[in-house]
N, CA, C and O of each residue as an XYZ file, in Angstrom:
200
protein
N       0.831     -1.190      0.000
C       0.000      0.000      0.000
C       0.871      1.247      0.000
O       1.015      1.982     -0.977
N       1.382      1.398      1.078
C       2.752      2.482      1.107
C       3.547      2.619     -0.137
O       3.712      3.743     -0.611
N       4.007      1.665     -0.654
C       4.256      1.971     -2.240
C       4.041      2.216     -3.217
O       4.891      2.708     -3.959
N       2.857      1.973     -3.573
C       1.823      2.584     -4.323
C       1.611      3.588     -4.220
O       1.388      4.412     -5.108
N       1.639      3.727     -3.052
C       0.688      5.318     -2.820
C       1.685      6.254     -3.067
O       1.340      7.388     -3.400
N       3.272      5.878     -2.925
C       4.402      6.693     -2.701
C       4.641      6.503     -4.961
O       4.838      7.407     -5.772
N       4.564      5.696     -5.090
C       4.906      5.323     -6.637
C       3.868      6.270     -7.546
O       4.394      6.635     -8.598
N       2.283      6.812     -7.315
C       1.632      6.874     -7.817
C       1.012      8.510     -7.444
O       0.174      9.257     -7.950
N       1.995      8.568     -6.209
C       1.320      9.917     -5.678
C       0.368     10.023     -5.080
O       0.067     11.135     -4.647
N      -0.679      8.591     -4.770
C      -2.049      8.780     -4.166
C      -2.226      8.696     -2.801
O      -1.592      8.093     -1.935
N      -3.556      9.665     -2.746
C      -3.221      9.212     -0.816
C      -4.163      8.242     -0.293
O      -5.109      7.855     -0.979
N      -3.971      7.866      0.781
C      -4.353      6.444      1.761
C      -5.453      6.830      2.599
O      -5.164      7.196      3.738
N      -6.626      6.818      2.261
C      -7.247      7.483      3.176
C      -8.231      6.027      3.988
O      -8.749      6.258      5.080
N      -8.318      5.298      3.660
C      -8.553      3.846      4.504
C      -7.328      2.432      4.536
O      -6.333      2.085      3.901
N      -7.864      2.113      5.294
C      -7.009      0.424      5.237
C      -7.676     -0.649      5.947
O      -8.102     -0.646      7.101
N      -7.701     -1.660      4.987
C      -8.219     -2.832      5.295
C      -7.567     -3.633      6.332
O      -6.372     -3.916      6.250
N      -8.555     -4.134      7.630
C      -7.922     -4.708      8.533
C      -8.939     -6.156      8.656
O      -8.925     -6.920      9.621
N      -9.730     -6.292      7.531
C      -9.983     -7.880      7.165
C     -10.482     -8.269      5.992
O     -10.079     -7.749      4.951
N     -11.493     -9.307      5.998
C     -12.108     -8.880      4.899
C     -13.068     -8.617      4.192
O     -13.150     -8.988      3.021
N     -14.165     -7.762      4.944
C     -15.485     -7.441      4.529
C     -15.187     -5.567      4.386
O     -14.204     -4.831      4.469
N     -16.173     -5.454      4.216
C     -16.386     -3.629      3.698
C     -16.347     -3.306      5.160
O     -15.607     -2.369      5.459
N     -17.039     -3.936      6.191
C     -17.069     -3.223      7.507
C     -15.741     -3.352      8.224
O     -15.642     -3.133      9.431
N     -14.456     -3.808      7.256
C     -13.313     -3.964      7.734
C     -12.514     -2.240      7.539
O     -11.547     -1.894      8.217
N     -12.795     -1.866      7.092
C     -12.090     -0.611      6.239
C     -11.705      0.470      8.228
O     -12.564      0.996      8.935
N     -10.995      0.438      8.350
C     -10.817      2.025      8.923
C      -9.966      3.002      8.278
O      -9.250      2.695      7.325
N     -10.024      4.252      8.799
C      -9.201      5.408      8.623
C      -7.596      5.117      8.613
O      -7.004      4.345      9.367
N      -7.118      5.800      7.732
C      -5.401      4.999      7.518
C      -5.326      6.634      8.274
O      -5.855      7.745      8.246
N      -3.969      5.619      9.115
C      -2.724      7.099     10.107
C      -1.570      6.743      9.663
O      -1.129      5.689     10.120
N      -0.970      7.281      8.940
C       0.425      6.875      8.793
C       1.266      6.854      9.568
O       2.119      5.976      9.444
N       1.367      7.846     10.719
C       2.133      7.563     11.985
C       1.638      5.975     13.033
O       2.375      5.264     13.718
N       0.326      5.873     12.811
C      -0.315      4.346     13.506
C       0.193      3.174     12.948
O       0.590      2.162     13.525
N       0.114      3.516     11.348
C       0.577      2.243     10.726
C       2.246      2.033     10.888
O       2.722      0.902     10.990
N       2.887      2.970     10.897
C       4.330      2.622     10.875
C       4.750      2.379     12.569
O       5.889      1.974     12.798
N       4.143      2.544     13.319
C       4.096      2.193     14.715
C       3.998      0.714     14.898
O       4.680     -0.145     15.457
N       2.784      0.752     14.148
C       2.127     -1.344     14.499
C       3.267     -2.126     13.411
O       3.533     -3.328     13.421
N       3.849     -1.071     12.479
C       5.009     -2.411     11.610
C       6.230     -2.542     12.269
O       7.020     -3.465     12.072
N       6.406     -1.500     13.153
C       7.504     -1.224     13.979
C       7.782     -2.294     15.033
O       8.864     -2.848     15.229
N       6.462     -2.526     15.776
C       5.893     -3.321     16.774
C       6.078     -2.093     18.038
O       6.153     -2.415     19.224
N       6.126     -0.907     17.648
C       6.459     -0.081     18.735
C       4.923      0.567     19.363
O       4.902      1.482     20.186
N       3.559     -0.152     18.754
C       2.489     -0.428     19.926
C       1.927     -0.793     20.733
O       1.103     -0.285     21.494
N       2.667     -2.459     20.544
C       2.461     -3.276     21.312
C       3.649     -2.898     22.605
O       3.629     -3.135     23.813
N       4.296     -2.454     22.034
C       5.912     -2.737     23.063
C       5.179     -1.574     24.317
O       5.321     -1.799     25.519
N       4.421     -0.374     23.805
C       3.796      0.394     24.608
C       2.973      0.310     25.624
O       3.080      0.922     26.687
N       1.736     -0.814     25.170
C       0.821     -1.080     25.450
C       1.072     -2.429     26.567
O       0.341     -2.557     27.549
N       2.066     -3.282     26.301
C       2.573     -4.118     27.636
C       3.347     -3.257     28.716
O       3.216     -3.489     29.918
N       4.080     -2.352     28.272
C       4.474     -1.661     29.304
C       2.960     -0.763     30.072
O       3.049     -0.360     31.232
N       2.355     -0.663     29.691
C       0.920      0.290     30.209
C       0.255     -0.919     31.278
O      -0.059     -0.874     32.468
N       0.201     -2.142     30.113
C      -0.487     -3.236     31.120
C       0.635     -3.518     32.497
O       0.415     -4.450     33.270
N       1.452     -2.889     32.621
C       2.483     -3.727     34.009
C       2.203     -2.445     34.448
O       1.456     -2.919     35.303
N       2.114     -1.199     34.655
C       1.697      0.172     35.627
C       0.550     -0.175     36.291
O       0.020      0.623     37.064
């Protein structure tokens, strides 16, 4: 997706997170490169041990 969009100039304004139409949310590009990072989860276990 990111490549495309970077190859073609277009922007990302949803992303599929299964696979029906009611799958679609709002694309964040700072969210998405977070969750490929794994630097949400790494957040979110540290939140669960506070």
């Amino acid at each position: 997706v990111v490549a495309l969009a970077e190859e073609f100039g277009l922007p990302v304004h949803a992303v599929g997170v299964g696979e029906g139409a009611d799958d679609l949310q709002p694309f964040a590009a700072d969210e998405f490169a977070k969750a490929l990072a794994g630097v949400d989860s790494e957040m979110d276990q540290r939140s669960a041990k506070d």
